[in-house]
N, C-alpha and C positions, 0 to 999 in steps of 0.2 A: 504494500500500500504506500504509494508516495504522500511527501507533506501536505499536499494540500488535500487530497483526500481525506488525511486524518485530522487535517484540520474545519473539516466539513461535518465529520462526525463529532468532533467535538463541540459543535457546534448545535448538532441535531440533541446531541445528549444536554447540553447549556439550556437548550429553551424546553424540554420537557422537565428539568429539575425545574426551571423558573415554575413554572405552569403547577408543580406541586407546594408552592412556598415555601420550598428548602433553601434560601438563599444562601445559607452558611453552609450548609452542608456542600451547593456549586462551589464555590471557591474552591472548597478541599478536592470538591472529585476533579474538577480543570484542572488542577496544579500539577494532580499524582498523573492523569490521564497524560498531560504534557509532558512531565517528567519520564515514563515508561514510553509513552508511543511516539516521538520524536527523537530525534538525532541529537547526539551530544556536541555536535562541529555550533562552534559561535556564529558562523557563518547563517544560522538557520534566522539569525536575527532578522539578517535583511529580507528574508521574506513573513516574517514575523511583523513588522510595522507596516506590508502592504496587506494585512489580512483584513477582509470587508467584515468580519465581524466583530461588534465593537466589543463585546462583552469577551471573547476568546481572546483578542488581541491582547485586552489590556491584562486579563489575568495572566497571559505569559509573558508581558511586557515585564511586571512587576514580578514575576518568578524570579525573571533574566537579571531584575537589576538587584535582587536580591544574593543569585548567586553568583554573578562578574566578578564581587572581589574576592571569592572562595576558591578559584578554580585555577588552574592555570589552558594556556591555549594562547597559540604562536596568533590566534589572528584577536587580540585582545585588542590591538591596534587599527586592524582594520573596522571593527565593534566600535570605537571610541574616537577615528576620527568622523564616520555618519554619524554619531553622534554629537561630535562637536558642529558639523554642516547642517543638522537640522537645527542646533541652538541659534547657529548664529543666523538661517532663513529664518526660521518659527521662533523667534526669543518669547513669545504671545502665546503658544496653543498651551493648553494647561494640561494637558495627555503628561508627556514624560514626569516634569513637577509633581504631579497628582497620584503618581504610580511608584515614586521613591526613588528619581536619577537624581535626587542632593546627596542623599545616604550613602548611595551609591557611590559617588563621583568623590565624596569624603573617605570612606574607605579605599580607595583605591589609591587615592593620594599617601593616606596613613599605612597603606602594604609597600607602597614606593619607597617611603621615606626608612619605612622599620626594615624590610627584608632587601637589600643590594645585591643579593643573587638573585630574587626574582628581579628585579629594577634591571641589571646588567644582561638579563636573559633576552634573546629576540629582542624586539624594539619594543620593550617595556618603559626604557626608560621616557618614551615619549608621553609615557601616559598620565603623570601627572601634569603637566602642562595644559594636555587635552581635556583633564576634568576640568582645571579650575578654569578653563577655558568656557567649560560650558555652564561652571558656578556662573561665573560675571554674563553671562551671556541673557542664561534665563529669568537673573535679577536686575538686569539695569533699567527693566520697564514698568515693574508691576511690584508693586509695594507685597502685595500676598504671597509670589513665589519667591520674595527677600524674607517674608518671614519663614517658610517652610523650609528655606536654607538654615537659616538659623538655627531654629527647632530639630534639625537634621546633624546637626553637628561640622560644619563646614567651616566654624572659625577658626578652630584651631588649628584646624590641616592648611588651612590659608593662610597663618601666621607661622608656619613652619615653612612655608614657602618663602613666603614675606622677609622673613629672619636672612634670606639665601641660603636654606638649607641644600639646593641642589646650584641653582644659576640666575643670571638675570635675565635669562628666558623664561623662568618661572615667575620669576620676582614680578616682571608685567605682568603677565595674566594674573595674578594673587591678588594684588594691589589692586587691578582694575577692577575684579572683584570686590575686594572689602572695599574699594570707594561707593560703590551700589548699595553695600547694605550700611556703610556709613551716613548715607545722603537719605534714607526714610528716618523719621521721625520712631517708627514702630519698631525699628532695629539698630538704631544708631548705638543704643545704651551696650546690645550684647558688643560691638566693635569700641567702645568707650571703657571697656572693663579693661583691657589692653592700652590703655590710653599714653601714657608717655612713652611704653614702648613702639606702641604706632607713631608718635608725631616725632620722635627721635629717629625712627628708622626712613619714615617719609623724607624728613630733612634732609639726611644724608643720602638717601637715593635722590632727591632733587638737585642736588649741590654735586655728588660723583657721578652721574649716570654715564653720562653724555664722554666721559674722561674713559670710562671704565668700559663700555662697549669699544672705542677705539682700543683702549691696548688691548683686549683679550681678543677682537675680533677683526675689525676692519682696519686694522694695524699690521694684523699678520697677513706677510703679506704671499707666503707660502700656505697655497690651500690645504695641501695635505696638514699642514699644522692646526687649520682650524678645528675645534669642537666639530664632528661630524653632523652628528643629528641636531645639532644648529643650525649646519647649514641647511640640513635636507629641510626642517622647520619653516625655515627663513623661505625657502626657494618652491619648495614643494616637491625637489626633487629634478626642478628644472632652471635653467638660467645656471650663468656665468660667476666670474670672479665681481663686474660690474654688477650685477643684481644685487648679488650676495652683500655688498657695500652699502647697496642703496637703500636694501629691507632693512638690513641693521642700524643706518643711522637713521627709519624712521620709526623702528621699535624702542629704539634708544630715546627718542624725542617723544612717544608713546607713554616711555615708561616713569622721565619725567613729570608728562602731563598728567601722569594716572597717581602721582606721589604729589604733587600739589595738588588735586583734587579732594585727597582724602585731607587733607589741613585746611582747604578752603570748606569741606563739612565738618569740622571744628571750631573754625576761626569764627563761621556763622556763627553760631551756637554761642559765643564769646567764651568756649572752653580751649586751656594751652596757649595763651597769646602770650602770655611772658615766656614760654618755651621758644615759641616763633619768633620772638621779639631781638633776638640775640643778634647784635651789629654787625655779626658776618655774614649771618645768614640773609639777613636784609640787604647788604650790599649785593649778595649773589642773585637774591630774586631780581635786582634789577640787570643784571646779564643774561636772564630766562627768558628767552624769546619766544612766543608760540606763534605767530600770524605769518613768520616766516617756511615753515615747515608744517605747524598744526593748523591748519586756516582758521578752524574756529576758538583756538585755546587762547585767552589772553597768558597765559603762563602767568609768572612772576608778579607782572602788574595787576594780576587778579587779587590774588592774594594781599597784595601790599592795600589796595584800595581796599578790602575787606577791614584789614589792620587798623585802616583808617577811620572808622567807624568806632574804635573800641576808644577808649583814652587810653588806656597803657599803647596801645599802636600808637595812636598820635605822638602820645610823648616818646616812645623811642627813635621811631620815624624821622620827627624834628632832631631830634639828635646829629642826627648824619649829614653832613652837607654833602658827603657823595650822593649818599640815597637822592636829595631835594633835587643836585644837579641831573641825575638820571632823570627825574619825574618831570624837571623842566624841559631838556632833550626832545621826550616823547612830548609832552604837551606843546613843542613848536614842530614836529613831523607830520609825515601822512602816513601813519602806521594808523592801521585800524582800530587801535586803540587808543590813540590821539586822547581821546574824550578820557579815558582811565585816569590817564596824567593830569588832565585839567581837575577831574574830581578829586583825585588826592592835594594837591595843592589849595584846592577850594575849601575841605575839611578842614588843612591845615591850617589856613588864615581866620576860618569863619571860629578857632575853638581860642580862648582869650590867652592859655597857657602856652599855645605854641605860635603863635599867628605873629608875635615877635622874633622866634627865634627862626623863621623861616621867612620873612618878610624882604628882605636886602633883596633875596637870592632868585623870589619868586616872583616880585613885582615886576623885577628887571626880564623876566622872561614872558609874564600875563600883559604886560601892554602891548606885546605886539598883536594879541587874541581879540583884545577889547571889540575889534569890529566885526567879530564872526556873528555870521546870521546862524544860519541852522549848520551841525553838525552829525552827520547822519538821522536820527529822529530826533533827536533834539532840537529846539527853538531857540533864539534869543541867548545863545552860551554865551558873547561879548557883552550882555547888558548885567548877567550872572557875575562875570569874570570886574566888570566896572563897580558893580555894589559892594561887591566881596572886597576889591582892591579900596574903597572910599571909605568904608565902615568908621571910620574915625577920621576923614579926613573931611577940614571945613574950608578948605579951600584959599583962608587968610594967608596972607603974606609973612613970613618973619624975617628977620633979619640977620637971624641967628646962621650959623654955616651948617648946609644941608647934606645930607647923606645924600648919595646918588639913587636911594629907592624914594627920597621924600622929592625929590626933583623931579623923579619918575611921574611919582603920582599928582605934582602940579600940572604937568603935559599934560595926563588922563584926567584930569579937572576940566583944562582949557578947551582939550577936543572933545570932551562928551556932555560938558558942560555949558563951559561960556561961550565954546563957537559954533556949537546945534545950536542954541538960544540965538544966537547972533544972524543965526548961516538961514534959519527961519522967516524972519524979513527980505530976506533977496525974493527982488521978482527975477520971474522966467528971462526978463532982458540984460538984467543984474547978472545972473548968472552964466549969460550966452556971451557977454563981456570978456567973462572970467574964462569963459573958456577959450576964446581964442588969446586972450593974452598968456595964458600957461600955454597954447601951445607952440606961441614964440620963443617964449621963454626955455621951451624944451627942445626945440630946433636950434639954439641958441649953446644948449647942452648938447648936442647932438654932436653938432661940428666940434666944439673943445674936445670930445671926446675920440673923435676921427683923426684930431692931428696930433692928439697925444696929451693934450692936456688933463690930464685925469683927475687931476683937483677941482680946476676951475669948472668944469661938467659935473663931477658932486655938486659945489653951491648951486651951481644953476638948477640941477632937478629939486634939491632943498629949496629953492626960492619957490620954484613952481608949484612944491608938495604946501606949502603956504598960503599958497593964493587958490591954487584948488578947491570949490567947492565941496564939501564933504561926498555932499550926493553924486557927483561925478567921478563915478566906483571906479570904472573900468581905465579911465585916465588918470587915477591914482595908482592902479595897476601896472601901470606901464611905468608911473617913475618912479615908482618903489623898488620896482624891479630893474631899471636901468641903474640906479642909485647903488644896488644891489652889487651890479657887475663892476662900479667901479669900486669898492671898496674890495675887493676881490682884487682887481689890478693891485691896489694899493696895501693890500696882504694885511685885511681886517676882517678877517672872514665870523667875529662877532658880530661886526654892524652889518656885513653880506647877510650872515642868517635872520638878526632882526628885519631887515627890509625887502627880504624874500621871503617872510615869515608873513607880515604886513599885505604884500601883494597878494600871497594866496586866500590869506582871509576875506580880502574884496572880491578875490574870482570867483565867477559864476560858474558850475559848481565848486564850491572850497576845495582846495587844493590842485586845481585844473589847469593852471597857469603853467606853461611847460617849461619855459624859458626859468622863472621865479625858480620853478623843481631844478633843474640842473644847475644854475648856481647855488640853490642851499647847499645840494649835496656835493659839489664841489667846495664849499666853504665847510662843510662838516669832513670833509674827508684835509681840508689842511688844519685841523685838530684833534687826528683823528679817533674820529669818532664811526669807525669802519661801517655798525650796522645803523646809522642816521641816512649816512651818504646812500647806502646802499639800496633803501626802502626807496628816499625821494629817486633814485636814480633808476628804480623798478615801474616807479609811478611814471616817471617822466617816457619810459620807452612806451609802456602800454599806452600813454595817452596819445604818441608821436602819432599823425598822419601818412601816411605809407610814402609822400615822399621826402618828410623828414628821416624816416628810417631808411631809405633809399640811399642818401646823402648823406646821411651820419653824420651832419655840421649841425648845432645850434649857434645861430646868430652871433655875435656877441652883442648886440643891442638893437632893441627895438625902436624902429623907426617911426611906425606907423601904431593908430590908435588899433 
C-alpha cells in the first residue's frame, strides 16, 4: 500500500471515530496508525504538509514535530530548510505554531548546542540557525505566535545563540528573533529577565559586528579557509568569491541592525539607558549607518533620538561634543534621516538643563535649516527649528561682546523677524525692482568670478543675498549656491557647506538643487567627512539628467536663474 493510500485510510478511519465522539480516543488511534503504517524516511514530511486532509495532516504534523529532535536522519536538513521556506513565505498561517514547530525548533537548537557529534554529523550543524530562523520568522508579525514561543521555551536556546555559542551566523538569526518577542508588550518581560545581559551583548554586537564578519570572513581571502557551511548559508550553494562578500557584508549590517533593535525595545520602555548611555558607545552609534546599506534602518540615529527622549539620554548626549557635531552633520545632509538629526538637536535645546550646553554648537548648524518648508511628511521644520532656536531670545541689542551662537541668533531674528515684517509691505513693483537689481548685481559677481576674482564675487553675491527679497526662493538658490563655490575656491569649505546647506532648503523639492549637492559634498569631503560627501554625492548622480551624466562636468557656477 503506498502513502497516500494509507493516508486515505487514515482518513476514512478519522471521520468514523469523529462520527462516534471519541475525539480523544482519534488523536491516539492517528498517531499509532501513522507511527506503524508509514515510512520512517523524514523525507515523508514533504508529502505530509501537501495532505488535503486537514485533521490527518495536522495530527502527523504534530507527531513529526514532536519526534525531529528524538531521532536522528541524514535529511534532518533537508526537513528544516522547507521549513525554514515556509516560515519565511507563510510567517501568518497558524498550522505549524499551533501544532508545536517553537518546541520543536527549541529542542533542536538545545541537541545542537549539548550533543557536537550529532551537531558535527551530516549537515546538522546547519540546523540551528534554521530553527531560530524560523523562531524570528513566525514571530515578527503576530503578537500570539510570540507568545507560544515563549510558553515553548525558545529563550533560552536563543540566548545561547545570542551569547555566540556557535557563530555570528547564529548570533543574527537569535537576535532577530529575541528582537520580535522583545518589541510585544505580552513578551517583552520573558526577554527582560535576561536584561543586562541582553543590552550588554547587543552593545557589543553593535559596536564589533561589522569588524568581526570582515576578519573571520570577507577578509579571508583564500576560500578554502572560509567556514564552509557559511558559505554554503550565505550562497545557497551557488555564486562566487564576489557573492560570498557581498551576502556577508549584508548579514553583517543585518546583524547590527537586528542588535540595535533589540535596545531601541528597551530604550522605548525607558528600561537600561544608563547602560546605553556610556560615551563610547554613543560616539559609535553615530558611525552606524543604516540608509546606506539597510534602506529602511535609521541605525545609530534611531536609537540616539530614542535616548533623547529620556533625561539621562539628554544629559549624557549633551555631554559629547562629538556626538552634537555628528547630529549636526546629518541634520545639514540629505541622508534620509536628515529629520532624526534635527529632532535630536531640537530635544536638546527645547530641555533647560542641556539647551546651554549644546547651544554654541547647534545654533551654528540650525540657521542654515531655519527656511525649510516640509521635510518629507513633515511641515513647517524651519518655523520649529526658529522657535526652538529664539526660546529666550528678545531680540535687544547689547553691547556687551557676543559669542558667535548669540550673533547667530540676531541674523535668525533679523531674517524671520524684522525683515518678513518688513519684506511684507513690498508691493509686487517693489519687489520686480529688486529683482532685476540683484540680478545685476549677480552678473556683476559673475564676471569677478570668471576672471578670477574670487573674493570680490563672494561680496557681490553677499550684497545680492541682501537685497533679495525673501520670497524670491529660487534666486536665492542660485546665490547661495554660487557663494557656495566660491568659498570652496577659497578653501572654506565650512561656509561652502553652510550656503549649500541654505540653497537646498529653498529648493523645490528640498534637497534637489544638484549643483548646491556636489559642492556640499565636495566641501565635506575636504574635512573629511567620507560618508556626508558621499550620500550628497549619491543624491547629486540620481538627480543628474542623462546629459549631465553623459558629460560628467558640473558647472562651476551658475549662470542662469
Amino acid at each position: 500500500m503506498d502513502f497516500h493510500k494509507k493516508m486515505e485510510k487514515l482518513s476514512i478511519t478519522s471521520t468514523r471515530t469523529t462520527n462516534t465522539n471519541t475525539n480523544t480516543n482519534t488523536d491516539f488511534n492517528i498517531t499509532n496508525m501513522w507511527k506503524e503504517q508509514t515510512c520512517t524516511n523524514l523525507c515523508c514530511f514533504f508529502c505530509l504538509v501537501k495532505e488535503p486532509k486537514s485533521s490527518i495532516r495536522r495530527v502527523g504534523i504534530a507527531s513529526f514535530f514532536k519526534e525531529l529532535p528524538l531521532i536522528d536522519d541524514q535529511e534532518h536538513v533537508m526537513v528544516l530548510k522547507k521549513l525554514w521556506n515556509m516560515a519565511m513565505t507563510q510567517p501568518d498561517d497558524p498550522e505549524f505554531p499551533s501544532l508545536g514547530i517553537f518546541e520543536c525548533m527549541a529542542k533542536l537548537i538545545h541537541r545542537g548546542l549539548d550533543n557536537q557529534d550529532w551537531l558535527l554529523r551530516d549537515q546538522n550543524i546547519n540546523i540551528p540557525y534554521y530553527a531560530a530562523h524560523v523562531i524570528g520568522s513566525y514571530t515578527m508579525n503576530r503578537v500570539d505566535f510570540a507568545e507560544k514561543a515563549v510558553d515553548s521555551g525558545v529563550i533560552p536556546q536563543l540566548m545561547e545563540l545570542f551569547r555566540g555559542r556557535m557563530s555570528w551566523v547564529e548570533q543574527r538569526v537569535a537576535v532577530r528573533a529575541l528582537g520580535h518577542l522583545a518589541s510585544y508588550e505580552s513578551t517583552f518581560d520573558a526577554v527582560a529577565e535576561y536584561e543586562t545581559e541582553v543590552i550588554n551583548l547587543s552593545m557589543h554586537l553593535a559596536s564589533t559586528c561589522l569588524e568581526e564578519v570582515y576578519t573571520m570572513f570577507v577578509g579571508v581571502k583564500d576560500r578554502n579557509k572560509r567556514v564552509k557551511y557559511h558559505r554554503d548559508l550565505l550562497t545557497r550553494g551557488v555564486g562566487g568569491l564576489e557573492m560570498e562578500n557581498r551576502k556577508a557584508e549584508e548579514w553583517a549590517s543585518q546583524l547590527q541592525y537586528w542588535s540595535l533593535y533589540v535596545l531601541n525595545s528597551f530604550a522605548i520602555k525607558g528600561r537600561s539607558i544608563t547602560l546605553m548611555c556610556k560615551q563610547d558607545f554613543l560616539k559609535q552609534l553615530c558611525e552606524m549607518w543604516g540608509g546606506l546599506v539597510n534602506q529602511t534602518s535609521p541605525a545609530g540615529i534611531g536609537l540616539i533620538r530614542i535616548l533623547c527622549y529620556s533625561e539621562i539620554g539628554r544629559r549624557s548626549i549633551a555631554e559629547s561634543q562629538e556626538v552634537i557635531e555628528k547630529l549636526c552633520n546629518l541634520s545639514r545632509s540629505s541622508d534620509d534621516w536628515q529629520y532624526m538629526g534635527i529632532d535630536c538637536l531640537l530635544l536638546l535645546l527645547t530641555d533647560p538643563d542641556t539647551r546651554y550646553k549644546v547651544i554654541e554648537i547647534a545654533t551654528l548648524c540650525l540657521v542654515d535649516l531655519i527656511e525649510l518648508t516640509t521635510l518629507g511628511e513633515r511641515s513647517n521644520v524651519g518655523e520649529a527649528i526658529t522657535r526652538t532656536l529664539l526660546i529666550d531670545f528678545s531680540g535687544s541689542q547689547s553691547r556687551t561682546k557676543k559669542s558667535r551662537a548669540q550673533r547667530t541668533l540676531e541674523e535668525i531674528w533679523d531674517l524671520k523677524v524684522e525683515r518678513s515684517k518688513q519684506e511684507k509691505m513690498l508691493s509686487d513693483e517693489k519687489v520686480e525692482e529688486k529683482r532685476v537689481l540683484v540680478r545685476l548685481i549677480k552678473q556683476e559677481g559673475n564676471h569677478s568670478f570668471w576672471v578670477g576674482e574670487i573674493e570680490e564675487a563672494l561680496l557681490k553675491y553677499t550684497q545680492a543675498l541682501l537685497l533679495c527679497p525673501l520670497r524670491l526662493r529660487k534666486e536665492r538658490v542660485v546665490l547661495y549656491s554660487n557663494r557656495a563655490q566660491c568659498h570652496l575656491l577659497l578653501s572654506d569649505p565650512d561656509s561652502a557647506i553652510s550656503d549649500a546647506t541654505r540653497a537646498l532648503c529653498l529648493s523645490s523639492p528640498v534637497n534637489s538643487h544638484g549643483k548646491s549637492l556636489w559642492r556640499r559634498s565636495q566641501a565635506y569631503d575636504m574635512k573629511g567627512l567620507a560618508i556626508e560627501s558621499l550620500i550628497d554625492c549619491i543624491v547629486f548622480i540620481n538627480g543628474c539628467n542623462r546629459s549631465e551624466m553623459t558629460s560628467n562636468v558640473c558647472p562651476p557656477l551658475e549662470k542662469n536663474h
